[in-house]
Steps between C-alpha positions, in 0.01 A plus 500: 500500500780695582336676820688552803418608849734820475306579187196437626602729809606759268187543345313511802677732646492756156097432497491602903693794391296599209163438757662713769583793258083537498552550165244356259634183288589689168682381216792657571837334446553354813195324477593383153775361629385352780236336266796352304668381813187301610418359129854376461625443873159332683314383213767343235407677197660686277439871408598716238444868450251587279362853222217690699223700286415873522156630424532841350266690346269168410815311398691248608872479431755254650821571715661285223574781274319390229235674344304222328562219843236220419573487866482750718569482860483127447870339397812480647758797482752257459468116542852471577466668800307251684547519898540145571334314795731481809616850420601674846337779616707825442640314146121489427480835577827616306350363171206624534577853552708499155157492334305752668126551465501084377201299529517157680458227247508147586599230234208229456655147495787458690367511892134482362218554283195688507139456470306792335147557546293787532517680849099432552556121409822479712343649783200281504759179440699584815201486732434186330908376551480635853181327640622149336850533707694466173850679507563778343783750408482897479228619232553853330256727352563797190390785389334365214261245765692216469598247730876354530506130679848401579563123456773249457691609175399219216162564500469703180642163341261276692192691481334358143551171652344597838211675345439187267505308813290652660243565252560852443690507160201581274344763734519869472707579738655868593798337646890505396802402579837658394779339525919543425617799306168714729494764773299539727491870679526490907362719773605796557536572134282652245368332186507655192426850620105341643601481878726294710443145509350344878530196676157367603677212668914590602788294479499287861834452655418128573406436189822611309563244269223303478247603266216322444464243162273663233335200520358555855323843391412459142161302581362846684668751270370320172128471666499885628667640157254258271188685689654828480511463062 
């Protein structure tokens, strides 16, 4: 995982520190990096620093430079520049601060996958996951109302199989999965210039590193997202 107990400590003690300033939580650069620190240092995943979109006068243009970004505020600035799980806290931090203004994007495939649905479905599935005791990882929601399911990573390659399984590979379905090559944006950071994306269920410290199988959700998420079509 690459967590320690000095890291953990070291967190701690910079979130007491931000909670004692009585400071509202802001996305300022210490908080940035202090997202990084957790992402890479408690949780095992990788990060890498992302373009952010700018509204202006009705339009949307992308820290990338480029006028005519098919992407904006929704690619890496640089891939090479990933911030490795295991990373220690103030080298975390030191990376981070060479791209300022970044958005947090983390790389779909390697420490998981997701499962996308829209927020209303993925809210009504995680009542539905939480009264049947099943286990289940941090869930994210966007801008845009969509709904971010962290799983095991291999489940954008599994899921045809599962569906067909499981009866669901002819339905009409709202429901995908991205897999290698994706990113997903994390809390703090905004999303394309619509708002910052939320968790609706946080990373939990004891379960770092154990995700739950797609497998184990997909039966709620397909029936909540097939009545939502």
């Amino acid at each position: 995982m690459g967590f320690t107990i000095g890291g953990i400590r070291d967190l701690a003690e910079l979130r007491l520190g931000q909670r004692r300033s009585g400071r509202p939580r802001r996305q300022t650069a210490d908080s940035q990096a202090t997202a990084v620190a957790e992402y890479t240092g408690l949780w095992g995943w990788d990060v890498t620093p992302g373009a952010r979109a700018v509204v202006e006068g009705g339009r949307t243009r992308c820290s990338c430079g480029d006028a005519h970004c098919p992407e904006p505020g929704a690619h890496p600035l640089d891939a090479d520049a990933r911030i490795v799980a295991g990373t220690p806290l103030e080298e975390a931090a030191a990376i981070w601060g060479s791209f300022p203004g970044a958005a947090l994007l983390l790389p779909v495939g390697d420490a998981f996958d997701v499962l996308e649905v829209s927020e209303t479905a993925g809210r009504r599935a995680l009542v539905r996951l939480e009264r049947m005791g099943l286990p289940l990882g941090p869930v994210a929601v966007t801008p845009q109302g969509r709904a971010w399911f962290f799983v095991r990573a291999g489940a954008a390659a599994e899921l045809p199989a599962l569906l067909y399984r499981m009866g669901w590979d002819d339905a009409a379905l709202d429901l995908r999965c991205p897999g290698p090559g994706h990113y997903v944006t994390a809390p703090p950071s905004d999303l394309a210039g619509l708002g910052p994306v939320r968790w609706l269920r946080p990373p939990a410290l004891d379960a770092a590193g154990r995700l739950p199988q797609a497998r184990l959700l997909l039966g709620a998420l397909a029936y909540v997202s097939h009545r939502s079509v």
